[in-house]
One Martini backbone bead per residue (centre of mass of N, CA, C, O) as a GRO file, in nm:
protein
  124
    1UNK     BB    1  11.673  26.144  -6.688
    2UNK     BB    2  11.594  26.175  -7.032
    3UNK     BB    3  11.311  26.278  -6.938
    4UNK     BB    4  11.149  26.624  -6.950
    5UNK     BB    5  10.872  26.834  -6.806
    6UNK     BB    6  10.903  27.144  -6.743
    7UNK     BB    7  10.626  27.225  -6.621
    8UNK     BB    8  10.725  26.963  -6.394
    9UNK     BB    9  10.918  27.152  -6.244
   10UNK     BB   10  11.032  27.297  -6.000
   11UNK     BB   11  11.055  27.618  -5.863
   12UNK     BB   12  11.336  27.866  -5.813
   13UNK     BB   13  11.404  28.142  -5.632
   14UNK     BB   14  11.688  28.311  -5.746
   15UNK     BB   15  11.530  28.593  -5.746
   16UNK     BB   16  11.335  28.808  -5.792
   17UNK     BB   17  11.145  28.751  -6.030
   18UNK     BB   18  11.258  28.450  -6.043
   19UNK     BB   19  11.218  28.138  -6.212
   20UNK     BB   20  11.387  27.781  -6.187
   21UNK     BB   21  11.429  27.516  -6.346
   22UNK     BB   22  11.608  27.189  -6.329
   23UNK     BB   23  11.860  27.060  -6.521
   24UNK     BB   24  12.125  26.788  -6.504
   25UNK     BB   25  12.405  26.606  -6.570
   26UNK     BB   26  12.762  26.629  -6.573
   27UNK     BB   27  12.826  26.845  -6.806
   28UNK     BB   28  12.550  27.006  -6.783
   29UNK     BB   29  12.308  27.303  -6.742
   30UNK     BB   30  11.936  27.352  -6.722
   31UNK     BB   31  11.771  27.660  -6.732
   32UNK     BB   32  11.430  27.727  -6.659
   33UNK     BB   33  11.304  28.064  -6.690
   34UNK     BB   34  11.103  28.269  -6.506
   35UNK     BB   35  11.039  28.635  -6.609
   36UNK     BB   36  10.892  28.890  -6.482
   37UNK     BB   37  10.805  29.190  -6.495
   38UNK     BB   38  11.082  29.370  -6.418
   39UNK     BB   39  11.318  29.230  -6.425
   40UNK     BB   40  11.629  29.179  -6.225
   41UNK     BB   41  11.930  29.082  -6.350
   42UNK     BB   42  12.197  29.106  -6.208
   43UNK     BB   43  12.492  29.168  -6.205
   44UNK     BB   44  12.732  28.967  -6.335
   45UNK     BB   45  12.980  28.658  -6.268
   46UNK     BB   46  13.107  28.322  -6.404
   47UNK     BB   47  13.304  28.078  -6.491
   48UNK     BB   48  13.099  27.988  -6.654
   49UNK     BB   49  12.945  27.899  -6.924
   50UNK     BB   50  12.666  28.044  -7.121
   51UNK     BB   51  12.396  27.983  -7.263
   52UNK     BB   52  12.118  28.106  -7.482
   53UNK     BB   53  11.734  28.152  -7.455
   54UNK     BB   54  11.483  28.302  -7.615
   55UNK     BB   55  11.105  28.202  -7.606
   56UNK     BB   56  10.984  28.460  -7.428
   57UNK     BB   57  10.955  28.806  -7.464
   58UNK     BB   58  11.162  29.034  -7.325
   59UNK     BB   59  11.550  29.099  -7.297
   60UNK     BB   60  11.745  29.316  -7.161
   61UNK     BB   61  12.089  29.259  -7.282
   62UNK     BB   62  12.416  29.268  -7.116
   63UNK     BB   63  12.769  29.177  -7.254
   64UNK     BB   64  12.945  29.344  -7.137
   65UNK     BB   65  12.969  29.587  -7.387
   66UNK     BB   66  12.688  29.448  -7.484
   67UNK     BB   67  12.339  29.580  -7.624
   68UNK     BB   68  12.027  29.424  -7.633
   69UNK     BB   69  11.675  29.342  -7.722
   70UNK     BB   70  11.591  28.985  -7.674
   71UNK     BB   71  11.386  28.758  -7.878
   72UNK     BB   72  11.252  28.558  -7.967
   73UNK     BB   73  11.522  28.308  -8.096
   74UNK     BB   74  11.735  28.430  -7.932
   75UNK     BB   75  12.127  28.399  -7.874
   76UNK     BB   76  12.351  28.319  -7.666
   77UNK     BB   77  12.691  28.405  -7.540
   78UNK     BB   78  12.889  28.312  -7.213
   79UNK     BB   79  13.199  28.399  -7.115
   80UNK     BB   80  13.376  28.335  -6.882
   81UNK     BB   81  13.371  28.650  -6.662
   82UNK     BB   82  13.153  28.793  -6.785
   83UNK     BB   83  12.959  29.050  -6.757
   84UNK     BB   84  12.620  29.047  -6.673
   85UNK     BB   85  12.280  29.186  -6.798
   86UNK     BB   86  11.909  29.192  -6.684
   87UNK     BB   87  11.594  29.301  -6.839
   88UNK     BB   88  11.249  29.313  -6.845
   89UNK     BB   89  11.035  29.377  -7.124
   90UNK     BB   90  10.735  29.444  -7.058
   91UNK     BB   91  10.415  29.267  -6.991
   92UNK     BB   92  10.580  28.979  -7.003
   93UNK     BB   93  10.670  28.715  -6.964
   94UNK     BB   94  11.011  28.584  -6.961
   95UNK     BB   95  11.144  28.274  -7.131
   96UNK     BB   96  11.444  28.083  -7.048
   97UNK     BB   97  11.726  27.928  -7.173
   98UNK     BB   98  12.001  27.813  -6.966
   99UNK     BB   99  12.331  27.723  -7.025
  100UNK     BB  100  12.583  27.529  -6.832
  101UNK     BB  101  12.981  27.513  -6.862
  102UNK     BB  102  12.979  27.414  -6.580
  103UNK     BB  103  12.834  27.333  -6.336
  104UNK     BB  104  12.607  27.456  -6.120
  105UNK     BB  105  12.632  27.405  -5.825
  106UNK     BB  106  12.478  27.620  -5.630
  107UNK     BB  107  12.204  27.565  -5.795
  108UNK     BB  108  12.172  27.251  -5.690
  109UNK     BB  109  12.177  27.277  -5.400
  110UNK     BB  110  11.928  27.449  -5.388
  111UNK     BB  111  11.762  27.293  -5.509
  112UNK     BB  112  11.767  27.018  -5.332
  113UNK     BB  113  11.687  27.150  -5.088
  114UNK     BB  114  11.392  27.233  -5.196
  115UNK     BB  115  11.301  26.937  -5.298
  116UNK     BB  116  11.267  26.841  -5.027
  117UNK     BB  117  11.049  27.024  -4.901
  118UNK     BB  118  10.892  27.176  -5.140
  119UNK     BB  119  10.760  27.256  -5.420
  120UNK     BB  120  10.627  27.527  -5.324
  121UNK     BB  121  10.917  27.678  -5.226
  122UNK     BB  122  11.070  28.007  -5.193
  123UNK     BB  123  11.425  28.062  -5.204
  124UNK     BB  124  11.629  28.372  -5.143
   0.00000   0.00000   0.00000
């Protein structure tokens, strides 16, 4: 799969307001994030290393000890085991392109789980 329109990828409901179309290869994977106003990614790490871009909206976001209002534009890097956290600001979705490596497999077996059932399918 060389080529993908995010717009028609199944999106999977992460955590509330939270959903996310997914692309992945051997060794990196891209999470197309579309978080409503008011979501809330809980506090978390994970061994894998992240960057991120803010495509639209606003995302107040730490990491560490670091935090600041992100919008369209703004790109971050999360190393693996760092605590971070983000809400959306203001009343817009904001969509976010995560990248991730090495894969989240957690997430890939969630997603393929979701599209074996229902492309409309949103699973908590």
């Amino acid at each position: 799969m060389p080529f993908v329109n995010t717009d028609e990828l199944p999106k999977l409901q992460l955590f509330p307001k939270a959903l996310s179309g997914i692309v992945h290869g051997k060794n990196l994977m891209l999470s197309f994030l579309e978080l409503e106003p008011g979501c809330e990614i809980p506090e978390h790490s994970h061994p894998h290393e992240q960057a991120g871009l803010v495509l639209s909206g606003l995302l107040r976001f730490r990491i560490g000890d670091e935090e600041r209002v992100a919008g369209p534009g703004d790109a971050f890097i999360i190393p693996g085991n760092v605590v971070h956290w983000g809400v959306v600001e203001g009343d817009e979705v904001a969509k976010v392109l995560d990248i991730f490596s090495p894969l989240r497999e957690d997430y890939i077996e969630r997603y393929n789980e979701h599209t074996k059932t229902n492309r409309d399918t949103r699973w908590a």
